[in-house]
C-alpha positions in Angstrom: 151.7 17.2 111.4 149.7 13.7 112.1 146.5 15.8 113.0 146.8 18.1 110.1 146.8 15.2 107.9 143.9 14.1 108.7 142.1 17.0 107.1 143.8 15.4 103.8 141.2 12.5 103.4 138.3 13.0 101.6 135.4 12.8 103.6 134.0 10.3 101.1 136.6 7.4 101.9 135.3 7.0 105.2 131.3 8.0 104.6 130.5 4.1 103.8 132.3 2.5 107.1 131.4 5.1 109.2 127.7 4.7 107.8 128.2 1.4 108.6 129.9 1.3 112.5 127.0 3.4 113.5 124.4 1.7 111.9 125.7 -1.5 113.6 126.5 0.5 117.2 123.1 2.0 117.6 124.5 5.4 117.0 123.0 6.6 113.5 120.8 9.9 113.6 121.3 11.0 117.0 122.9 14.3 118.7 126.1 12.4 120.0 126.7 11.3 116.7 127.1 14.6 114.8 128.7 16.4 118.2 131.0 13.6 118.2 132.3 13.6 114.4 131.8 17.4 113.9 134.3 17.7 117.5 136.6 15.3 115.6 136.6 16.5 112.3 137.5 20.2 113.6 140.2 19.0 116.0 143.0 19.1 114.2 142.1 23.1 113.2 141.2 23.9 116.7 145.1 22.6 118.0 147.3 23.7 115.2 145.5 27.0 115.6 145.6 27.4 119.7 149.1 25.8 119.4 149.9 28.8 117.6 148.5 31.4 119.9 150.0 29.6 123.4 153.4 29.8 121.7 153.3 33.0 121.1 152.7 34.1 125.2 156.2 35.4 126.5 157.5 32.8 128.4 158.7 35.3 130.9 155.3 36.6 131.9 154.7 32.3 132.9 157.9 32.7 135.2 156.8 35.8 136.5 153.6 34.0 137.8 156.0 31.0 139.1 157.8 33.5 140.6 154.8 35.1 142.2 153.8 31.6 143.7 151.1 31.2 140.8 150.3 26.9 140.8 149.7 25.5 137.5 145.5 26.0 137.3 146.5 29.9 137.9 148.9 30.3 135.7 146.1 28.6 132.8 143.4 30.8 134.8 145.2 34.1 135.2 147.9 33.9 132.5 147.2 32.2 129.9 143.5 32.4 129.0 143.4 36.2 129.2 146.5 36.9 127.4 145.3 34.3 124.4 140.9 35.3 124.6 141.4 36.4 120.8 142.9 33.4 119.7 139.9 31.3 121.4 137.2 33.6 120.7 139.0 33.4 116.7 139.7 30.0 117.1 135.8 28.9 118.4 134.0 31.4 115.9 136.1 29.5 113.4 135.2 26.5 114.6 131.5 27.1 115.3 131.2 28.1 111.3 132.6 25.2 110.0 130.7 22.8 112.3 127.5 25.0 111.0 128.3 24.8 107.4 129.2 20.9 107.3 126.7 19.5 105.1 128.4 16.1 104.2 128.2 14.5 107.5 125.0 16.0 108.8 122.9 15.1 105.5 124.3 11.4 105.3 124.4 10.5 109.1 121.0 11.8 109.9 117.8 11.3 108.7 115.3 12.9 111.4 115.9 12.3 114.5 119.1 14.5 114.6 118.5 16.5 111.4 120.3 20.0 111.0 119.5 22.6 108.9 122.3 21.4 106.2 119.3 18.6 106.4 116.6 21.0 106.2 118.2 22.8 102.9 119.0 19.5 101.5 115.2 18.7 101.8 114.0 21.6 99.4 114.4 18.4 96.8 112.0 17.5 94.6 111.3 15.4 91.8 109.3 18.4 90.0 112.8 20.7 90.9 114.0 23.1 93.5 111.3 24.9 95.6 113.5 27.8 95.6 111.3 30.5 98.0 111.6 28.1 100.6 115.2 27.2 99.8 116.1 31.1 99.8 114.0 31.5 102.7 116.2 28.6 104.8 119.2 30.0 103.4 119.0 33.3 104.9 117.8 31.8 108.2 121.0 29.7 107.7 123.3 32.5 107.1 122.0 35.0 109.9 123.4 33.5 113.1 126.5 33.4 111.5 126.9 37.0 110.6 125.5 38.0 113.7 128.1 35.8 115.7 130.6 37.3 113.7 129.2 40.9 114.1 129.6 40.6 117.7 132.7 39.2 118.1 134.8 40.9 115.8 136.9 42.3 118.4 138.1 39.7 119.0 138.5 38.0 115.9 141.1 41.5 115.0 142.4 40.5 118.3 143.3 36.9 117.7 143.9 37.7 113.6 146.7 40.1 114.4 148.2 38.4 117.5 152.1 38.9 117.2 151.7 40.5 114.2 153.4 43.6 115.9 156.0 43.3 118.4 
């Protein structure tokens, strides 16, 4: 419950001191910056979510591998992963959108160095207005990836949607 609440607080308490410790660490506008606070912002998603799909593996298929003489790395190896691939292929498609789509962090945290393409859209600002061919231009460049992504893997987003839905 502790790592779902932090999804309650609103981005904008923390913007200022977080501006702050990496301005004063060194760390503002670079890669290990927005991989670190996009990795911590969708933490709590990624375990509540693969929580989920691990409980729902049979523990008797686990003892059956004990059984067999399966160690611990086999049972995660040979068990585990491939009986739960939809729920991490659902779980990091998931994942991967909202880290592409988060424009909060990525606009304020970065100026060039580490700029995204929430950065680059942002940037279609102007004093005279919007320069809305190249906006529309970006925008479809922004959402192509993820359709194709999603194209590709949707079987095994059905696979991880509908896990234990039938028994």
């Amino acid at each position: 419950m502790w790592m779902l609440s932090t999804k309650m607080l609103p981005a904008a308490a923390v913007l200022y001191p977080m501006t702050f410790i990496t301005k004063s660490t060194g760390l503002f506008d670079t890669h290990f910056l927005i991989i670190l606070v996009l990795s911590l912002i969708n933490l709590p998603i990624v375990v509540w979510m693969l929580f989920t799909y691990f409980k729902e593996i049979p523990k008797d298929i686990i003892e059956a591998g004990q059984m067999d003489g399966v160690n611990t790395w086999g049972e995660i190896k040979e068990i585990l992963i491939p009986l739960a691939w939809g729920g991490i292929a659902s779980t990091a498609l998931l994942c991967f959108i909202f880290c592409w789509n988060e424009a909060h962090w990525t606009v304020r945290l970065t100026t060039t160095d580490a700029a995204t393409l929430s950065k680059l859209i942002e940037g279609n600002r102007a004093p005279e207005g919007l320069f809305f061919g190249r906006l529309s231009a970006v925008s479809a460049a922004a959402v192509g990836p993820i359709v194709i992504l999603g194209w590709f893997c949707q079987k095994q987003l059905v696979q991880g949607l509908t896990f234990g839905a039938v028994k």
